[in-house]
C-alpha positions as a Markdown table, in Angstrom:
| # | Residue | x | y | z |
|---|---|---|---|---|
| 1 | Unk | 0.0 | 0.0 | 0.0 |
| 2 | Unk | 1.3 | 3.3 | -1.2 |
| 3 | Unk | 1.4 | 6.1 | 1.8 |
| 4 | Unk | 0.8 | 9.5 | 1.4 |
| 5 | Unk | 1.3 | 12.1 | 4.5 |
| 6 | Unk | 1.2 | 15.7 | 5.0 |
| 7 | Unk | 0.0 | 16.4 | 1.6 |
| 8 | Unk | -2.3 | 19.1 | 0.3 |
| 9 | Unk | -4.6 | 18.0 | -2.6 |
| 10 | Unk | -7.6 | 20.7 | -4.3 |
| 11 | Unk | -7.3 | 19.6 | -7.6 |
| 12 | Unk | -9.9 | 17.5 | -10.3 |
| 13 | Unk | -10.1 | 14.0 | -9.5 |
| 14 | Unk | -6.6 | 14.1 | -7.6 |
| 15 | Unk | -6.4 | 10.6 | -6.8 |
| 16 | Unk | -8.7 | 9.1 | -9.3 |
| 17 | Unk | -8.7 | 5.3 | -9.7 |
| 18 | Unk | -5.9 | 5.0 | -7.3 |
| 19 | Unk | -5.6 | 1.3 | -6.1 |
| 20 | Unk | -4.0 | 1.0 | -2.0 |
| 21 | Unk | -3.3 | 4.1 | -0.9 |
| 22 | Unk | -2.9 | 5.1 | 2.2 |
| 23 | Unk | -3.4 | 9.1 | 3.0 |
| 24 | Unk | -2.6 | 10.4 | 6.1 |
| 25 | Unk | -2.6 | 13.6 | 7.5 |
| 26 | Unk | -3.7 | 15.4 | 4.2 |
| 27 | Unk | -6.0 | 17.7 | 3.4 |
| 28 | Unk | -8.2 | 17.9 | 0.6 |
| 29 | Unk | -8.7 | 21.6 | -0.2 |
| 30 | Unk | -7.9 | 24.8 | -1.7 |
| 31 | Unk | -7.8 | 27.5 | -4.6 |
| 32 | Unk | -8.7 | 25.3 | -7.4 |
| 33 | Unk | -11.6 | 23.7 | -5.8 |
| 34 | Unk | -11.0 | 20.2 | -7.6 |
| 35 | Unk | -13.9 | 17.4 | -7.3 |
| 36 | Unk | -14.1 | 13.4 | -6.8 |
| 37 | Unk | -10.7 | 13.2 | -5.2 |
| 38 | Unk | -10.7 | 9.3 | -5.1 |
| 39 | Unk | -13.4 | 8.5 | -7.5 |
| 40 | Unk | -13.7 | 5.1 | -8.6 |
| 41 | Unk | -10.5 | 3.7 | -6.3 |
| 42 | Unk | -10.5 | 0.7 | -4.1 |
| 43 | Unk | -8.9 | -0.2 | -0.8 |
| 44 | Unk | -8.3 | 3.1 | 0.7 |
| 45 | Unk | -7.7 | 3.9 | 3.8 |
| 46 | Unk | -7.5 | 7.7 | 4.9 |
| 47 | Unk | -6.8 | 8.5 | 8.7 |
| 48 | Unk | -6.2 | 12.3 | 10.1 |
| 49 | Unk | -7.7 | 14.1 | 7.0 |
| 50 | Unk | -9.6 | 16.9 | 6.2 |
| 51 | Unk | -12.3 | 17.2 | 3.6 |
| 52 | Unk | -13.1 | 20.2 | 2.2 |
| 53 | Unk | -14.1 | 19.5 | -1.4 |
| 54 | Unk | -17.1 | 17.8 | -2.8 |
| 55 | Unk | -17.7 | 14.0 | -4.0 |
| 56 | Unk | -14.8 | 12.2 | -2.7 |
| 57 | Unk | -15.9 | 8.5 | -2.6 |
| 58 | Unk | -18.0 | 7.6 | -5.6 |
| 59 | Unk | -17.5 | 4.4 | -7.1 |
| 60 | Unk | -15.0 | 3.4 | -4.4 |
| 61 | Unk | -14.6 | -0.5 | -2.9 |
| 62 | Unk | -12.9 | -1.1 | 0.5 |
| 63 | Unk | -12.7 | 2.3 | 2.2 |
| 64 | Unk | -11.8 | 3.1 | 5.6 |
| 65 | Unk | -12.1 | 6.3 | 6.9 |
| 66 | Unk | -10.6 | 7.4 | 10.8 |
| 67 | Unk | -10.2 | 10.5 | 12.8 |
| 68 | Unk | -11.3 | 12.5 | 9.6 |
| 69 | Unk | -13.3 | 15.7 | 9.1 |
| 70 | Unk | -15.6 | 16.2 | 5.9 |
| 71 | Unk | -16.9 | 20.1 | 6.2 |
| 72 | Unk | -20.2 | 21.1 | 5.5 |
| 73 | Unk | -18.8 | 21.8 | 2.1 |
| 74 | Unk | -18.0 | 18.4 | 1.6 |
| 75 | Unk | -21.0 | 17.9 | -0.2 |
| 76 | Unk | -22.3 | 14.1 | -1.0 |
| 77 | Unk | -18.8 | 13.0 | 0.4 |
| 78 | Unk | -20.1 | 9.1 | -0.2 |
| 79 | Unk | -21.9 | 7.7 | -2.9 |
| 80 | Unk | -22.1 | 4.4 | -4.9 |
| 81 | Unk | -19.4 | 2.5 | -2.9 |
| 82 | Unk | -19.2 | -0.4 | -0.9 |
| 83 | Unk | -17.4 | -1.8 | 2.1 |
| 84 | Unk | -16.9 | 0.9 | 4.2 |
| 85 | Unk | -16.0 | 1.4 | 7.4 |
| 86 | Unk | -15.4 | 5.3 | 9.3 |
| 87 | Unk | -15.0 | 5.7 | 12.8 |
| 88 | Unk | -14.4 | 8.8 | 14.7 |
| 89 | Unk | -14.9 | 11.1 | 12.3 |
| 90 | Unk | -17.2 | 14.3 | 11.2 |
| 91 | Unk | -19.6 | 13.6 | 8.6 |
| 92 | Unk | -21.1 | 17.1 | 8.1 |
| 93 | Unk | -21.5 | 18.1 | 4.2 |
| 94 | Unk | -25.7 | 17.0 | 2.9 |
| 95 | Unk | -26.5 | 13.7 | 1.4 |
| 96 | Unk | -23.0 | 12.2 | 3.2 |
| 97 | Unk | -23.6 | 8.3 | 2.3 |
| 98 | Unk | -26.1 | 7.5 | -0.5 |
| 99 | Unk | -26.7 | 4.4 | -2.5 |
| 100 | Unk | -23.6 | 2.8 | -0.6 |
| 101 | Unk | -23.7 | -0.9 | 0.7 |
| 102 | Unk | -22.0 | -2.6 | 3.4 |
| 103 | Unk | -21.3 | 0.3 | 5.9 |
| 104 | Unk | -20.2 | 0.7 | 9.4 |
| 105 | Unk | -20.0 | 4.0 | 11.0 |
| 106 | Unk | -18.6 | 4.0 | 15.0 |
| 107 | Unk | -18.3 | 7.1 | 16.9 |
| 108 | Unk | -18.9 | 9.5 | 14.6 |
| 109 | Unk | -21.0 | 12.9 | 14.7 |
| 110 | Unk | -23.4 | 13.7 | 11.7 |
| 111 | Unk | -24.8 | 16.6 | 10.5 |
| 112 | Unk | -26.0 | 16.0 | 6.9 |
| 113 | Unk | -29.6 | 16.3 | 5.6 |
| 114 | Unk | -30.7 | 13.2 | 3.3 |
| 115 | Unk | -28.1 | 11.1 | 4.6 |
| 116 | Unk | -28.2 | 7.5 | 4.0 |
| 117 | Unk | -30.8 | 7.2 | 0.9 |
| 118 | Unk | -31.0 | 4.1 | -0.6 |
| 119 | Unk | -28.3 | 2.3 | 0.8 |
| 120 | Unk | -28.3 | -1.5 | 2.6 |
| 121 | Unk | -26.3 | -3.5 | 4.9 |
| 122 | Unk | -25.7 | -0.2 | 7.2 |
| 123 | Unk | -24.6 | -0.7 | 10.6 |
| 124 | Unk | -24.0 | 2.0 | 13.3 |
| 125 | Unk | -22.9 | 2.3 | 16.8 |
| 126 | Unk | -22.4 | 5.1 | 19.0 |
| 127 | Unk | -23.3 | 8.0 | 17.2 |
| 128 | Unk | -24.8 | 11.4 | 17.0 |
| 129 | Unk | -26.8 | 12.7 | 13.9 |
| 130 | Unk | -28.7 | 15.9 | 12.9 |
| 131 | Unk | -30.8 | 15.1 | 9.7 |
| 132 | Unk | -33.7 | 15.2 | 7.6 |
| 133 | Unk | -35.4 | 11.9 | 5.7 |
| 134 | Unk | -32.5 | 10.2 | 7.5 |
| 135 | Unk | -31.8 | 6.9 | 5.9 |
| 136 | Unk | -34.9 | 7.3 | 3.4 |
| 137 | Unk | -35.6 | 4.3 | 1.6 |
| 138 | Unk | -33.0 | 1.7 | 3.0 |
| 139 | Unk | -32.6 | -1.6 | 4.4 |
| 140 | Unk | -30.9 | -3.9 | 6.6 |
| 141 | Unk | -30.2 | -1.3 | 8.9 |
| 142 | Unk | -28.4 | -2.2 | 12.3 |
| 143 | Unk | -28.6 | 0.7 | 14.4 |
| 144 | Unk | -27.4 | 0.5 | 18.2 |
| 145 | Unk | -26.9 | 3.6 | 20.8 |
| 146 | Unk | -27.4 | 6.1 | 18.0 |
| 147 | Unk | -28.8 | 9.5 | 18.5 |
| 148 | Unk | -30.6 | 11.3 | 16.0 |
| 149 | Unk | -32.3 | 14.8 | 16.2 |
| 150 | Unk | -34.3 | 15.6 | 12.9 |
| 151 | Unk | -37.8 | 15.3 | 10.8 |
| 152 | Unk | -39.0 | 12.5 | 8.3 |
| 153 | Unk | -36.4 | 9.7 | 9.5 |
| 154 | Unk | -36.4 | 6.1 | 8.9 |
| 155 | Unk | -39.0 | 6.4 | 5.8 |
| 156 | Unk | -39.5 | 3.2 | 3.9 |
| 157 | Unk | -37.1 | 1.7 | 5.3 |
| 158 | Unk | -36.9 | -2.4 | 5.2 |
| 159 | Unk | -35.7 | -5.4 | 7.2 |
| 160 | Unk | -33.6 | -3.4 | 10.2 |
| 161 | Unk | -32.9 | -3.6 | 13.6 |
| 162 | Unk | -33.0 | -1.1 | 16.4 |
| 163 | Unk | -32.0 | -1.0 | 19.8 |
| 164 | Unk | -30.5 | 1.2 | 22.6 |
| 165 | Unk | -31.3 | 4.7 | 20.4 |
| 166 | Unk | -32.9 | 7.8 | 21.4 |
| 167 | Unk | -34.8 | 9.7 | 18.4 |
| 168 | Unk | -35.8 | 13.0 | 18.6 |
| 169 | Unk | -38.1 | 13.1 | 15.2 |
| 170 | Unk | -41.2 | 13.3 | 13.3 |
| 171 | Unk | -43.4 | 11.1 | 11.2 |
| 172 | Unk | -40.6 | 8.5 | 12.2 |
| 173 | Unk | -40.8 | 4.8 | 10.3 |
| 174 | Unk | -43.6 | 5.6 | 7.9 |
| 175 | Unk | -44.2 | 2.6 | 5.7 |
| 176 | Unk | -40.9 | 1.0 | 7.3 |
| 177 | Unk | -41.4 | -2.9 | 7.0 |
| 178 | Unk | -39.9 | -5.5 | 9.1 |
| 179 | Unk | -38.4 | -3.5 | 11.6 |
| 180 | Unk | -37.4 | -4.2 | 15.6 |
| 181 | Unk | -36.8 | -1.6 | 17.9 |
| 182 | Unk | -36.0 | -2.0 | 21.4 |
| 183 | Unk | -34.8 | -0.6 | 24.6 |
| 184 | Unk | -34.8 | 3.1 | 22.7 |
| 185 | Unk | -36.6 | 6.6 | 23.2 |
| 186 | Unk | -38.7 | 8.0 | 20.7 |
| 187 | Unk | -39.9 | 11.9 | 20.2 |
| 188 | Unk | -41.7 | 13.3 | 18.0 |
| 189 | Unk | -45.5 | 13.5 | 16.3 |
| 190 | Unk | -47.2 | 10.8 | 13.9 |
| 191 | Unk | -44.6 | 7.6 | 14.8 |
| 192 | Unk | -44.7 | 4.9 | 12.5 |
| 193 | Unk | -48.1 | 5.8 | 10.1 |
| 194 | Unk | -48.6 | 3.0 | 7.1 |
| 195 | Unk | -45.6 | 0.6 | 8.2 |
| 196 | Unk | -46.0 | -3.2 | 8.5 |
| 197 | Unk | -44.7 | -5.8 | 10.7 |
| 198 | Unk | -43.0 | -3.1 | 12.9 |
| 199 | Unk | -42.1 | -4.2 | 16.9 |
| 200 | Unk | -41.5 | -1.7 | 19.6 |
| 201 | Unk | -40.1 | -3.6 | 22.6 |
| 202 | Unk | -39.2 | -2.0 | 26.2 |
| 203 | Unk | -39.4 | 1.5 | 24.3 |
| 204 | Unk | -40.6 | 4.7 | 25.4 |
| 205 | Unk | -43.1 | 6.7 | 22.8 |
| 206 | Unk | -43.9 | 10.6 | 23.0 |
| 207 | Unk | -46.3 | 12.2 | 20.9 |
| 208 | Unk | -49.4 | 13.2 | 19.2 |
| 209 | Unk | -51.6 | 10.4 | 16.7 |
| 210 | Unk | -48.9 | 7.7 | 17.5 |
| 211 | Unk | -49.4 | 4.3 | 14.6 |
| 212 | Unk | -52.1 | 4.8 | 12.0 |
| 213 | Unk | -53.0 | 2.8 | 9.1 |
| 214 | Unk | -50.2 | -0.2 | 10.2 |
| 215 | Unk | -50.4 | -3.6 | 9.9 |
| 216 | Unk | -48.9 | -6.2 | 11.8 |
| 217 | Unk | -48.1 | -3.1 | 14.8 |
| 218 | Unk | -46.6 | -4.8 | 18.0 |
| 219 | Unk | -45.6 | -2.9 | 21.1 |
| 220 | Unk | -44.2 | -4.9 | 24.3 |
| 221 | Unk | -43.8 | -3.4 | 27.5 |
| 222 | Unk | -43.8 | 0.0 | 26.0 |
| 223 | Unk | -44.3 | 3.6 | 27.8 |
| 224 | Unk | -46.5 | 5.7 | 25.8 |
| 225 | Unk | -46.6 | 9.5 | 26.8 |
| 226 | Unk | -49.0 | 12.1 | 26.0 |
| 227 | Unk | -50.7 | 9.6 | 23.4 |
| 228 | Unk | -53.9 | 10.8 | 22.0 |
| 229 | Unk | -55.9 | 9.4 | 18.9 |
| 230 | Unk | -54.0 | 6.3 | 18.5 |
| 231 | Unk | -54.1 | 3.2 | 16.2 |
| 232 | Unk | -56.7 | 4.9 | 14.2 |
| 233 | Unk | -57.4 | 2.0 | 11.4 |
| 234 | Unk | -54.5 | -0.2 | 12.0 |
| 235 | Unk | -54.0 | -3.5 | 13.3 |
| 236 | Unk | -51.9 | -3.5 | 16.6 |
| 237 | Unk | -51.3 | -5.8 | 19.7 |
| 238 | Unk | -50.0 | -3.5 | 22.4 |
| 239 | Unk | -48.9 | -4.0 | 26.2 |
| 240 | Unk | -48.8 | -0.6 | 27.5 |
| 241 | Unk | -47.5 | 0.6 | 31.2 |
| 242 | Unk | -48.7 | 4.2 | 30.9 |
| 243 | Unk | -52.1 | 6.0 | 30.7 |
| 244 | Unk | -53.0 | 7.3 | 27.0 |
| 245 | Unk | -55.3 | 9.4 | 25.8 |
| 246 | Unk | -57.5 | 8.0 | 23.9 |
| 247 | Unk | -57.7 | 5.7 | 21.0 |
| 248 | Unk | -59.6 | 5.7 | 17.6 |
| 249 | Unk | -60.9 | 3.5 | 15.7 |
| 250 | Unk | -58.5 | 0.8 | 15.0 |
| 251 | Unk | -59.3 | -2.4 | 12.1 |
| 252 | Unk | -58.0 | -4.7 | 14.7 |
| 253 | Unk | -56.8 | -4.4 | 18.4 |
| 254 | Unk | -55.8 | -6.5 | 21.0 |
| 255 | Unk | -55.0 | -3.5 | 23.8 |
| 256 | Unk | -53.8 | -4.1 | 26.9 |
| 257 | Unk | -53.1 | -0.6 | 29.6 |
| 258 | Unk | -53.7 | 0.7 | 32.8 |
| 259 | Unk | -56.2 | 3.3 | 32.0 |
| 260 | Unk | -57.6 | 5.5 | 28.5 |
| 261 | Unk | -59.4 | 8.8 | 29.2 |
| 262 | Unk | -61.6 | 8.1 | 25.7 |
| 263 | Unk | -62.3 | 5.4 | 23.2 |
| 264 | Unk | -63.6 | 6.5 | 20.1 |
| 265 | Unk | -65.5 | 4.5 | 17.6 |
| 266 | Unk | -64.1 | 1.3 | 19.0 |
| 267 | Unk | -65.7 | -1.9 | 17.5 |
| 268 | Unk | -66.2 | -4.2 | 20.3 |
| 269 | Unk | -66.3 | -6.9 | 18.7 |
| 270 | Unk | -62.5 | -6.3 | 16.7 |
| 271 | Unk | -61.2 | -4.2 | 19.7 |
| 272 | Unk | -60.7 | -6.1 | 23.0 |
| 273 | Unk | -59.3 | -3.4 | 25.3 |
| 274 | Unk | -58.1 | -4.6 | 28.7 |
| 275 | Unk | -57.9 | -2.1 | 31.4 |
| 276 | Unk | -55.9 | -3.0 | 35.0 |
């Protein structure tokens, strides 16, 4: 593997199709604000370098990425590439990762709008992220101890898996499909509308018109807070420890909670409701 250090790179394509190189302590910036600095390379590694530039890894295979900082202008730093791993670094230009497969992203902090679209085979552990339609349209997602702040996350996603996270977001999970999520904290208005074969298990839930129009809905042991107008035509079996609100109207319910203040337009016969 070829190594590069202390070098200053701002030119088109600087390191385009490169094959084992290892940068370190470089930066990729300057006056002639050069794009795609290692488009369409393979096993890179890059460790203690800073991103200024736009489209770095497109079309890459077997990336690593450590201790590195990709600015805000380090627009859609990640796309069409697979096998990746970054750890400890700053992910903070829009639409970061897109279309990629097999990621894994430890200890980083993210703050990119539209990150993550389309991509599969994602895993992430202990992370922050501040975005918008996070991880739109992906799947086999394995998310653990990650904290997101930011609206319209987790939409149509597929097959993924959940646990120990705390997200601060709104309409969360619509239309996701096949999804777990445990042991995690979840803020934000209109949860989980239109998704199928979605579990919450040990979870805590805050917010207005929580799962509407699901199928296949299961909560286990699950804290719902200021819960009003729930489960409005879906089909859920719920175990819940808190007081709610009320509840509306659901295809098919099998409730079970200490107390409701309102049902409204419950079917008996499709909605058995167990209070105690």
């Amino acid at each position: 593997m070829q190594i590069i250090k202390n070098k200053t790179f701002d030119h088109e394509r600087a390191l385009y199709g490169s094959d084992g190189i290892h940068a370190l302590n470089c930066r990729f910036d300057g006056p002639e604000d050069g794009e795609s600095a290692f488009k369409e390379s393979g096993n890179i590694k890059v460790e203690n370098c800073f991103f200024n530039l736009r489209y770095p890894f497109w079309h890459d295979t077997n990336v690593e990425i450590t201790n590195c900082e990709m600015t805000s202008l380090c627009r859609a730093a990640l796309w069409y590439s697979e096998n990746i791993k970054i750890t400890n670094s700053k992910l903070l230009g829009i639409k970061a990762l897109r279309e990629c497969s097999n990621a894994e992203i430890y200890g980083c902090n993210i703050v990119s709008p539209e990150f993550g679209w389309f991509s599969k085979n994602v895993t992430m552990k202990n992370c922050n992220a501040e975005s918008e339609y996070f991880m739109m349209h992906s799947e086999k997602l394995s998310f653990e101890n990650v904290s997101l702040s930011g609206k319209y996350s987790f939409q149509y996603i597929t097959d993924s898996n959940f646990d120990r996270c705390k997200f601060n977001t709104k309409d969360a999970f619509w239309h996701a499909k096949n999804i777990v999520i445990k042991d995690s904290i979840i803020n934000g208005e209109y949860p989980a509308w239109y998704c199928e074969n979605v579990t919450f298990e040990n979870c805590i839930i805050t917010g207005t018109q929580p799962f509407c129009y699901c199928k296949g809905l299961k909560l286990i042991n699950c804290q719902m807070n200021n819960a009003d107008l729930c489960f409005e035509k879906s089909e859920v079996s719920a175990d819940i420890t808190t007081h709610v609100i009320s509840i509306k109207n659901p295809d098919f319910a099998i409730i079970t909670l200490p107390s409701v203040d309102q049902l409204i337009e419950c079917d008996k016969e499709n909605c058995k409701i167990t209070l105690g």
